[in-house]
C-alpha positions in Angstrom: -84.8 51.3 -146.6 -87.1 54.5 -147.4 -88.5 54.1 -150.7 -89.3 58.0 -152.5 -92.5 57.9 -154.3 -94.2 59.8 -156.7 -96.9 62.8 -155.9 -99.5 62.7 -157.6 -103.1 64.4 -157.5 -101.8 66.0 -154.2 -100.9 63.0 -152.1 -98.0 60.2 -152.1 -98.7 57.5 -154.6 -96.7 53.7 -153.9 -95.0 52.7 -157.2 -96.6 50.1 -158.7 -94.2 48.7 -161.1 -91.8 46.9 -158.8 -88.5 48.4 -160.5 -86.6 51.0 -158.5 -83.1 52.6 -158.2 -80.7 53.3 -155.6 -80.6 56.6 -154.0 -76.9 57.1 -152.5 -75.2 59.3 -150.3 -72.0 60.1 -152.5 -70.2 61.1 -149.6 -70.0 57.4 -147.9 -70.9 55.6 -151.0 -73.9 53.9 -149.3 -76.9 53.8 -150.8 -79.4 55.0 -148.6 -82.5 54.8 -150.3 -84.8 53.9 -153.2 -86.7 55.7 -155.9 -89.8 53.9 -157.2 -89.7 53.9 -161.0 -93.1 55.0 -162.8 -95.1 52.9 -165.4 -96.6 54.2 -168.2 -100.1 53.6 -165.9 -98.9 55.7 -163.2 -97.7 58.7 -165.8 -101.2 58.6 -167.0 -102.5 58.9 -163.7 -100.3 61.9 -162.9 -101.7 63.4 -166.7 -105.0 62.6 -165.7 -104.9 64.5 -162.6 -103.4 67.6 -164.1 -105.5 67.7 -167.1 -108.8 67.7 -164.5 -107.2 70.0 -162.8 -106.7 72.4 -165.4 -110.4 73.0 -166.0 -110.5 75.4 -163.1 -106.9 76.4 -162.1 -107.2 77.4 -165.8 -109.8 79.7 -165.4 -108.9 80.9 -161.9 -107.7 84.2 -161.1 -104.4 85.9 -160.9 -105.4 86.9 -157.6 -106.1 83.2 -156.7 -102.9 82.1 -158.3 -100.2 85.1 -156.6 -102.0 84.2 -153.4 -100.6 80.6 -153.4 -97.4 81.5 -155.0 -97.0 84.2 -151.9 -97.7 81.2 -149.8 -95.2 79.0 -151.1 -92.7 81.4 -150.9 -93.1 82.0 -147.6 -93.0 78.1 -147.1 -90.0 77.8 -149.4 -87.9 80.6 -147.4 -88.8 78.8 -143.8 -87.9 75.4 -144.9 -84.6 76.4 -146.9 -82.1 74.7 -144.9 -84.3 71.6 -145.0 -84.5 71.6 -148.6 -80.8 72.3 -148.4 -79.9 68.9 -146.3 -81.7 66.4 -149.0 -79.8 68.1 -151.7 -76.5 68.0 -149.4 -77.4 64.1 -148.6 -78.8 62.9 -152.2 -76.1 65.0 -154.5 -73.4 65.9 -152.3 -72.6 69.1 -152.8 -71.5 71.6 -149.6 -74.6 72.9 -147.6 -73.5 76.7 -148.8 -73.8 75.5 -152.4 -77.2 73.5 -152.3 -78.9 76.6 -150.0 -77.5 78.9 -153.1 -79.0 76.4 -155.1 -82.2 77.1 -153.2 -81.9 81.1 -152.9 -81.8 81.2 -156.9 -84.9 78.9 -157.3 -86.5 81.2 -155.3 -86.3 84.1 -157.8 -88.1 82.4 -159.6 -91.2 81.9 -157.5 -90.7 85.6 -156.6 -91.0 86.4 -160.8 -94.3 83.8 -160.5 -95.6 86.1 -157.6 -95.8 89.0 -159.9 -97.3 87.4 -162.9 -100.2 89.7 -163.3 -98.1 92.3 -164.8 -96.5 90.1 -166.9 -99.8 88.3 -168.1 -101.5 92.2 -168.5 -101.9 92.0 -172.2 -102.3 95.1 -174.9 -105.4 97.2 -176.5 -105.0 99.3 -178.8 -108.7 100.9 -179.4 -110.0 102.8 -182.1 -107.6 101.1 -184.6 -110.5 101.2 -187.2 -114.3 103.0 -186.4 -115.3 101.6 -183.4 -113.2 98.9 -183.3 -110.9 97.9 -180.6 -108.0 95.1 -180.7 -106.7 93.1 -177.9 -103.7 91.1 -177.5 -103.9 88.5 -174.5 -101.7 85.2 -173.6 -103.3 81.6 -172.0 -102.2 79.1 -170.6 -101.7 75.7 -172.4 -102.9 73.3 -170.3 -100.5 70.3 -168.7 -96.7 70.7 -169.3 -94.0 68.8 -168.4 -90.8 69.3 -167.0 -87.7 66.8 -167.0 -84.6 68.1 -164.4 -81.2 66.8 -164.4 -79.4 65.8 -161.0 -77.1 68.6 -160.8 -79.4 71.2 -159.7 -82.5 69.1 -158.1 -84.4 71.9 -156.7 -83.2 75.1 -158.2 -84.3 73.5 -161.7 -87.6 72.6 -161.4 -88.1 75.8 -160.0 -87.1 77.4 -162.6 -90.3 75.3 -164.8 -93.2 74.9 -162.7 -93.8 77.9 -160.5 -94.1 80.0 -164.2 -96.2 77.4 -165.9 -98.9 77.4 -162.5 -98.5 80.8 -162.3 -99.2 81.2 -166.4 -102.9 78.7 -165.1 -101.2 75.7 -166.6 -100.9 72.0 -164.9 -97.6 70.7 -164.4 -96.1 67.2 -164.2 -92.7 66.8 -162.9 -89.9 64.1 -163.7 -87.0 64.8 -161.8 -83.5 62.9 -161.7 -83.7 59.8 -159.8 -80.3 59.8 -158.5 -81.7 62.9 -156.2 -85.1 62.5 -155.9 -86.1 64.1 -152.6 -85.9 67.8 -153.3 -88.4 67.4 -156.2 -90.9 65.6 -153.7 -90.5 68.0 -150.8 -91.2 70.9 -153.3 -94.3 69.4 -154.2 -95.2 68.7 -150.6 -94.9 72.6 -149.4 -96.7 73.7 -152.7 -99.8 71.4 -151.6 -99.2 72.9 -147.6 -99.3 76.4 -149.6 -102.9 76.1 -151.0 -102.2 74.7 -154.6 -105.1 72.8 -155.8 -104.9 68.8 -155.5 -103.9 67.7 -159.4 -101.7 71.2 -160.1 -98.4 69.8 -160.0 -97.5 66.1 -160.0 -94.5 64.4 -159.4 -93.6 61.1 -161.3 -90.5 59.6 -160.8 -88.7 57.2 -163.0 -86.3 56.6 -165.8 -86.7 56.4 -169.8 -90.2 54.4 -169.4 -91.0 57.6 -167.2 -89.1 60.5 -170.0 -90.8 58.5 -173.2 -94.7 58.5 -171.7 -94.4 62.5 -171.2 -92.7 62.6 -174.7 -95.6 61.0 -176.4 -98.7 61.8 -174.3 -101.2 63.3 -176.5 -102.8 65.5 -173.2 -99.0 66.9 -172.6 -98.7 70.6 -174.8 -95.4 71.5 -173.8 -92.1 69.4 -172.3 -89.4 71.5 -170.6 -85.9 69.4 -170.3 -82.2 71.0 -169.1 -79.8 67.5 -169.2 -76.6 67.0 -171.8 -76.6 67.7 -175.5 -77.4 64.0 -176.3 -80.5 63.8 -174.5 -82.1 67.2 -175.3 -81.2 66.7 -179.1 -83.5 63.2 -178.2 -86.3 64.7 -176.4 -86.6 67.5 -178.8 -87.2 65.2 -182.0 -89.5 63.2 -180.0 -91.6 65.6 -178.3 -91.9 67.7 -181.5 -92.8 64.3 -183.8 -95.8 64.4 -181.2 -96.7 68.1 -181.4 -95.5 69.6 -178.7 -93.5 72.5 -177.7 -90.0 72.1 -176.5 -86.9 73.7 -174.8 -84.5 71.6 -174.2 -81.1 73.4 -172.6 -77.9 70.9 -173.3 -74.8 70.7 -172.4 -71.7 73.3 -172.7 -68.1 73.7 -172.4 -67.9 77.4 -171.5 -64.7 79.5 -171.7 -63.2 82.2 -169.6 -61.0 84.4 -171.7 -58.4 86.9 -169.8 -56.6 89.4 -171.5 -53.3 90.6 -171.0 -54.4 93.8 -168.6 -56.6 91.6 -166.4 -56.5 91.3 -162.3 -54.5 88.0 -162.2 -55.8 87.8 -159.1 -59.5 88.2 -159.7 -59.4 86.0 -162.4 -57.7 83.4 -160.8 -59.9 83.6 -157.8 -62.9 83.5 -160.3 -61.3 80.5 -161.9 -61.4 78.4 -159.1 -64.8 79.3 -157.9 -66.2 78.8 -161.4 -64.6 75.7 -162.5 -64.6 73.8 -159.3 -67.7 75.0 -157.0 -70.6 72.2 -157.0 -67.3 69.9 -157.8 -67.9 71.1 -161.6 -71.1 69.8 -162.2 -72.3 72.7 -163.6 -73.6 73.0 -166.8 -72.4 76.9 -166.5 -69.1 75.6 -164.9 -65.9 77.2 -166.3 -64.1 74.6 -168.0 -61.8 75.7 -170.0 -59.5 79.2 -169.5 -58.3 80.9 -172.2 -55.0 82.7 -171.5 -53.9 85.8 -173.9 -50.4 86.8 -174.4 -48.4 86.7 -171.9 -50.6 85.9 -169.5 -50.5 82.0 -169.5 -47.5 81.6 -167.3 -48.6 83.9 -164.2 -52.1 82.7 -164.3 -52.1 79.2 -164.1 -49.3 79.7 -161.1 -51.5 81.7 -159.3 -54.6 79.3 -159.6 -52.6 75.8 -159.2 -51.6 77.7 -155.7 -55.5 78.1 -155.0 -56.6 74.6 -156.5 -53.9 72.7 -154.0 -55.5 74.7 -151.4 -59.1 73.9 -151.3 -60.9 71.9 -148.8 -62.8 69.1 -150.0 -65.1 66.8 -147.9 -68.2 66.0 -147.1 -70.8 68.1 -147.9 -72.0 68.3 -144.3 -68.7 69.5 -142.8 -68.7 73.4 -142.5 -65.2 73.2 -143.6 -65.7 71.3 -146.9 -65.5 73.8 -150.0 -65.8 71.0 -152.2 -67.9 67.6 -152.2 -68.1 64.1 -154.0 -69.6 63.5 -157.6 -72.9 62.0 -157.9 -71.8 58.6 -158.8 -68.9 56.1 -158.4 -69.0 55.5 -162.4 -69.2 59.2 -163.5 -65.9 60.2 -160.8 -64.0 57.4 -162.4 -65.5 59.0 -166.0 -64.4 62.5 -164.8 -60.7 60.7 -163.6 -59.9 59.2 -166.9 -60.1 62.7 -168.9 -56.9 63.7 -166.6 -55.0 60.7 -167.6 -55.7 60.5 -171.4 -55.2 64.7 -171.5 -51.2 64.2 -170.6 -50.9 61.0 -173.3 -52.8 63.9 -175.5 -49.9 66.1 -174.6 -51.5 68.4 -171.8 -49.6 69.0 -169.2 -50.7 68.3 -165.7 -49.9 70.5 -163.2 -52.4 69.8 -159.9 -54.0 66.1 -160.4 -56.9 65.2 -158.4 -57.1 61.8 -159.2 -55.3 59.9 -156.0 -57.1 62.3 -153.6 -58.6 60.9 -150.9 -60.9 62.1 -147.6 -58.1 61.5 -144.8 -60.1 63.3 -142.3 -63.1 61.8 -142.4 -62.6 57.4 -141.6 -66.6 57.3 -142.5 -66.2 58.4 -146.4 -63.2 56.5 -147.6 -65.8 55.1 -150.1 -67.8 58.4 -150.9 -67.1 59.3 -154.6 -64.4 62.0 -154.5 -62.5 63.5 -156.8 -59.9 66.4 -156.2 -59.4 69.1 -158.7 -57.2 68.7 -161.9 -55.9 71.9 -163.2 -54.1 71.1 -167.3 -52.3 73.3 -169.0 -51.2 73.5 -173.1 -54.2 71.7 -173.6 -53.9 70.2 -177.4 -57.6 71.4 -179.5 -57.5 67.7 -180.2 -57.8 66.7 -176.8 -60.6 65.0 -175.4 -60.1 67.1 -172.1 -60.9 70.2 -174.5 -63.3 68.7 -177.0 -66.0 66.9 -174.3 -68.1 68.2 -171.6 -66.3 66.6 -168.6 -68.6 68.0 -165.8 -66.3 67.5 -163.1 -63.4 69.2 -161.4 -61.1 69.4 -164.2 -59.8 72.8 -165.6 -58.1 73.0 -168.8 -56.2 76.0 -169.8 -55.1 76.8 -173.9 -53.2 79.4 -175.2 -53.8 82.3 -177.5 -51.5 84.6 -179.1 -54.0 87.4 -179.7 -58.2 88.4 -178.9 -58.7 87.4 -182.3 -57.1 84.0 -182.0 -59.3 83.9 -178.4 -62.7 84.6 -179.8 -62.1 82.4 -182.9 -61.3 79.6 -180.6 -64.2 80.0 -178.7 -67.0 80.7 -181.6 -65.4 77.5 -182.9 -66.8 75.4 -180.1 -70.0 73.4 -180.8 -71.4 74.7 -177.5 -72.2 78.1 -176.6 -73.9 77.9 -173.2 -72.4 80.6 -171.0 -68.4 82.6 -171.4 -66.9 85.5 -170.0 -64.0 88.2 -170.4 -61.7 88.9 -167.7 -60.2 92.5 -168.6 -60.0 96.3 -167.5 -60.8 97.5 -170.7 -64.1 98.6 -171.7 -63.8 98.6 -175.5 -62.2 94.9 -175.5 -65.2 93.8 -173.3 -68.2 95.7 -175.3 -66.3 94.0 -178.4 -66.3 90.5 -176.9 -69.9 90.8 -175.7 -71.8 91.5 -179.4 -68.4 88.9 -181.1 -68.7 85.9 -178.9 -70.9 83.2 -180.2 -73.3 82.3 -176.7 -75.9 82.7 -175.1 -74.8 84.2 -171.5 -72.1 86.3 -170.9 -70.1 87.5 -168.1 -67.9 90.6 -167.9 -65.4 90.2 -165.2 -68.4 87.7 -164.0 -67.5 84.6 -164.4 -70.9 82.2 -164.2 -73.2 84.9 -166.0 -76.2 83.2 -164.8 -78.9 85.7 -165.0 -81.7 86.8 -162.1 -85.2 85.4 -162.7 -86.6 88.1 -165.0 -84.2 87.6 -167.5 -84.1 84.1 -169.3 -81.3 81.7 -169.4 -80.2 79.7 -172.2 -77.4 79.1 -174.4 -76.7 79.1 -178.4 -75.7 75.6 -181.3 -75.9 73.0 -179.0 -76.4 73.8 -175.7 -80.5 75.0 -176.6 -82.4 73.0 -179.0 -85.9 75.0 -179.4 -86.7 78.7 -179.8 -87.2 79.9 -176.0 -84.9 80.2 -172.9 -86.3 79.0 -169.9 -87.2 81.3 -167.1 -88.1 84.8 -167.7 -90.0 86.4 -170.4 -89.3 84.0 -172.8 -90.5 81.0 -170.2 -93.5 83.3 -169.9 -94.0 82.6 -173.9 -93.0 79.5 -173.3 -96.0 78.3 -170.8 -98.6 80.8 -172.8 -100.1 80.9 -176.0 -101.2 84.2 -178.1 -104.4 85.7 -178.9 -105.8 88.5 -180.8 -109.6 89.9 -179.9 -110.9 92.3 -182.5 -114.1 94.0 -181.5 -117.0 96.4 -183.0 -119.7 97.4 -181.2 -121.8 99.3 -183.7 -123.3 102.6 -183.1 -127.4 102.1 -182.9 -127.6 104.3 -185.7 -125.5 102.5 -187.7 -127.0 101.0 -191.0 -125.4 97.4 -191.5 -125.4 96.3 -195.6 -122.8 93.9 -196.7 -119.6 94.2 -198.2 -117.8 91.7 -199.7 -114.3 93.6 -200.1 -111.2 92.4 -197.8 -111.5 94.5 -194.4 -109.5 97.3 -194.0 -108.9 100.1 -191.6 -111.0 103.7 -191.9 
């Protein structure tokens, strides 16, 4: 059985520690590999490397630094569909989802690429006689990233490519339940010219997650995972002085208003709640039906949800693919049942599907797509982030009722508005309280040079990642203040407080 390892100071590294987990293809149900898990040794190691590293990527040029980025690109874009088949084989999603996945990490190497007019700095000269002040950012030094399963190449692109473009070192702990991605990454960015120690790949579990946590040569730990674990890795990194941004979980909410396109929305509806098999952390789950809207909307989607095509990932024809694990599609499953004993009504239940049409995956970890309407506020269905194909619809009255129900949600990751009115959509977008939102859009996920991140508990920190704020994020500010005194100057001392003249 192959055995993924870690990368580390630009070369495989065997695990040491003799524990490791099972890599599965959730379309069969076989396990088909193992992932080495780190020790605390082997973390150090991979710290190590990328601190000694740092002392001349560091102080290398931007020049230096686009020029592998440009490489890697390049590599990325030729090896797509590669990159695309371990995330197809290790996750499950379709092979249209996972090279999306790819495509939109991507942007984010492209936003690396053009660094050097992000990183240009200010000066403002002449702000007193003869003195000049400067305003430049640096890098930090080694930062960390931890990335969930759901996304296992787009997110750690959207970490480590800014932070080694911003001269910093990078260590990388992705999921271990889809491991490969990560590896291969790190591979192609070695291929592209980055320097032996840059970027580092540890796998592992919480051995692995606590070691970045509290390693005093780590500045900075970037994490995107559920609301538990961020709320956990932020009050551990920060008790060891670090920087964080942790991205949690969501339940975000598509509201459609009476003038709507039914059609549109419902179309949006399906690709939103079930694409990726709802394992989205920007995944509709929850639709929130105005007036008299309820009725027509949910018909119109139940006709589309008993429609789809859902297989394994691998098949052309599939629209739809298996959860990640046996356990969390039986998790998923159980939210259907106890929503109708809450008093939802089921109207398209995905729990008894099964892959006719494929002999070979009649243990793969499917799920069809549940579609529940009245949902009770009350019920679990509404109240927990499912992250599977489940979509719950609830009723309001009025847009007042509507936003109130969805400000009232602990989350506030990503919404959206479904309407043709421009004055109901402008009002939604400065009322509702999140982070990302869509107008007639219904994943709002925005392009590489502006940052994503939610509000309450979906972001625990100050920055989003990506973008100008994961420029911040990976730098550090400084202010030069210079005089060069004229010859002719007489010097004397003065021992007033400066001030400007």
């Amino acid at each position: 059985m192959k055995t993924i390892t870690h990368w580390i100071d630009g070369k495989p590294v065997e695990g040491t520690s003799g524990r490791f987990g099972p890599v599965y293809n959730p379309a069969t149900g076989a396990q088909e590999k193992q992932v080495a898990f780190a020790t605390v040794d082997e973390v150090d190691a991979a710290v190590a490397s990328a601190k000694a590293a740092f002392e001349s990527w560091g102080a290398s040029s931007l020049a230096k630094r686009t020029a592998v980025l440009f490489k890697y690109r390049e590599l990325l874009d030729a090896h797509r569909d590669e990159i695309a088949e371990l995330i197809t084989a290790e996750h499950g999603k379709v092979h249209s989802d996972a090279l999306g996945e790819v495509a939109r990490g991507m942007e984010i190497v492209e936003l690396a690429c053009g660094i050097s007019v992000q990183l240009k700095g200010e000066l403002s000269t002449q702000v007193s006689t003869r003195v000049d002040v400067a305003s430049i950012r640096q890098p930090l030094g080694v930062v960390a990233g931890i990335t969930p399963f759901n996304f296992p190449a787009m997110v750690p692109m959207w970490m480590f490519p800014l932070a080694i473009a911003c001269g910093n070192t990078f260590v990388l702990k992705p999921s271990e339940k889809d491991p490969s991605a990560s590896f291969r990454l790190a591979e192609l960015a070695s291929e592209a010219g980055l320097p032996d120690g840059v970027l580092n790949v540890v796998q592992g579990d919480k051995t692995a997650v606590d070691r970045i946590l509290e390693h005093p040569d780590i500045e900075a730990v970037s994490f995107v995972g559920s609301t538990p674990i961020a709320k956990y890795i932020q009050l551990k990194a920060v008790e060891h002085g670090k920087r964080v941004q942790a991205l949690g979980g969501a339940k975000n909410h598509m509201l459609v208003l009476p003038d709507a396109d039914l059609d549109l929305a419902a179309d949006q509806a399906i690709n939103a709640a079930y694409g990726s098999a709802g394992e989205r952390c920007m995944a509709v789950s929850v639709v929130v039906a105005v007036g008299d809207t309820g009725d027509e909307l949910v018909g119109r989607i139940a006709e589309r949800a008993k429609n789809l095509k859902i297989g394994p990932g691998n098949d052309p024809a599939s629209e739809m693919g298996p959860l990640i694990t046996r356990e969390h599609r039986d998790k998923v499953a159980s939210y259907v049942a106890s929503a109708a004993e809450q008093g939802a009504e089921v109207v398209v239940d995905g729990t008894g599907f099964s892959v006719d049409d494929h002999p070979e995956c009649a243990d793969g970890f499917f799920l069809g797509v549940s579609l529940l309407d009245r949902v009770p506020l009350t019920a679990d269905a509404y109240r927990d982030e499912i992250f599977g194909p489940v979509l719950c619809v609830v009723r309001a009255e009025t847009y007042e009722e509507a936003i109130k129900l969805i400000n009232d949600s602990r989350w506030g990751n990503g919404t959206a508005i479904f309407t043709r009115d421009g004055g109901a959509a402008r009002r939604f977008q400065l009322e509702v309280k999140a982070g990302m939102v869509g107008v007639n859009v219904p994943i709002p996920v925005p392009v590489g040079y502006h940052s994503f991140g939610g509000w309450k508990d979906s972001l625990f920190g100050d920055l989003h990642i990506y973008g100008n704020d994961g420029i911040a994020f990976y730098t550090q500010g400084k202010v030069i203040t210079t005089r060069w005194p004229d010859p002719a100057d007489a010097g004397g001392i003065n021992l007033g407080f400066p001030s400007n003249s």
